[in-house]
C-alpha positions in Angstrom: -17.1 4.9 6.8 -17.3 8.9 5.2 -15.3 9.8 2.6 -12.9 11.4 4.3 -12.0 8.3 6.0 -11.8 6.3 2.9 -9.2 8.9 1.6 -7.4 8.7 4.7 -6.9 4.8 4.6 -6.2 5.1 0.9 -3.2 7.7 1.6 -2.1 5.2 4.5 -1.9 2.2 2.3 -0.1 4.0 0.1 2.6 5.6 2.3 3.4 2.5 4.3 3.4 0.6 0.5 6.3 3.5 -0.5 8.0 3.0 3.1 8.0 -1.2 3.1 9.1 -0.5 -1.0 12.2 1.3 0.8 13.0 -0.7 3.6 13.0 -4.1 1.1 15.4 -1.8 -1.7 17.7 -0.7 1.5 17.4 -4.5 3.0 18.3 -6.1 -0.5 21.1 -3.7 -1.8 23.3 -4.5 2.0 22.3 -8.1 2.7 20.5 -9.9 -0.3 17.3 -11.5 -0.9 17.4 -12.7 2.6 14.0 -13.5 4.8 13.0 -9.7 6.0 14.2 -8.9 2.7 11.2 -10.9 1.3 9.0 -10.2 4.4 9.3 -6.3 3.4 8.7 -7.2 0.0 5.1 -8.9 1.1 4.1 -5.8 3.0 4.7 -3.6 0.7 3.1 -5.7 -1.9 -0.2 -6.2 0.7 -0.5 -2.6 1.3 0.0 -1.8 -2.6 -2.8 -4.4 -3.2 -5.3 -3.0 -0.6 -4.7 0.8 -1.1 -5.8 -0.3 -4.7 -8.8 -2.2 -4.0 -10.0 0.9 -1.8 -8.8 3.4 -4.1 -11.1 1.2 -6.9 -14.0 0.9 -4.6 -13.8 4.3 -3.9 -14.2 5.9 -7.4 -17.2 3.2 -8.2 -19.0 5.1 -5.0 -18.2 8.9 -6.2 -19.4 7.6 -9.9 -22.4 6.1 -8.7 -23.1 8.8 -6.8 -23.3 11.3 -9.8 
């Protein structure tokens, strides 16, 4: 995988993280805590997660690379 690729699933994670974050706020505030509600809410956590862990993994390859 280049860099450029790495970057580009980073930014991913992160934008589906910010739309799943959206869709649980918008499915909580007109329905409650109801299942999609909490099924949003595990997406958006997932993706959070993983855009972290590459994000991490990411900054120990540029660093090592120095």
């Amino acid at each position: 995988m280049t860099e450029k690729q790495l970057k580009l699933q980073i930014i991913f994670k992160y934008v589906f993280f910010a739309l799943f974050l959206f869709f649980t706020i918008d499915s909580v505030s007109s329905n409650g805590w109801g299942f999609f509600s909490y099924l949003f809410a595990i997406f958006a956590t997932k993706d959070f997660v993983s855009g972290t862990r590459l994000a991490q993994a990411y900054y120990r390859i540029k660093k090592s690379q120095k």
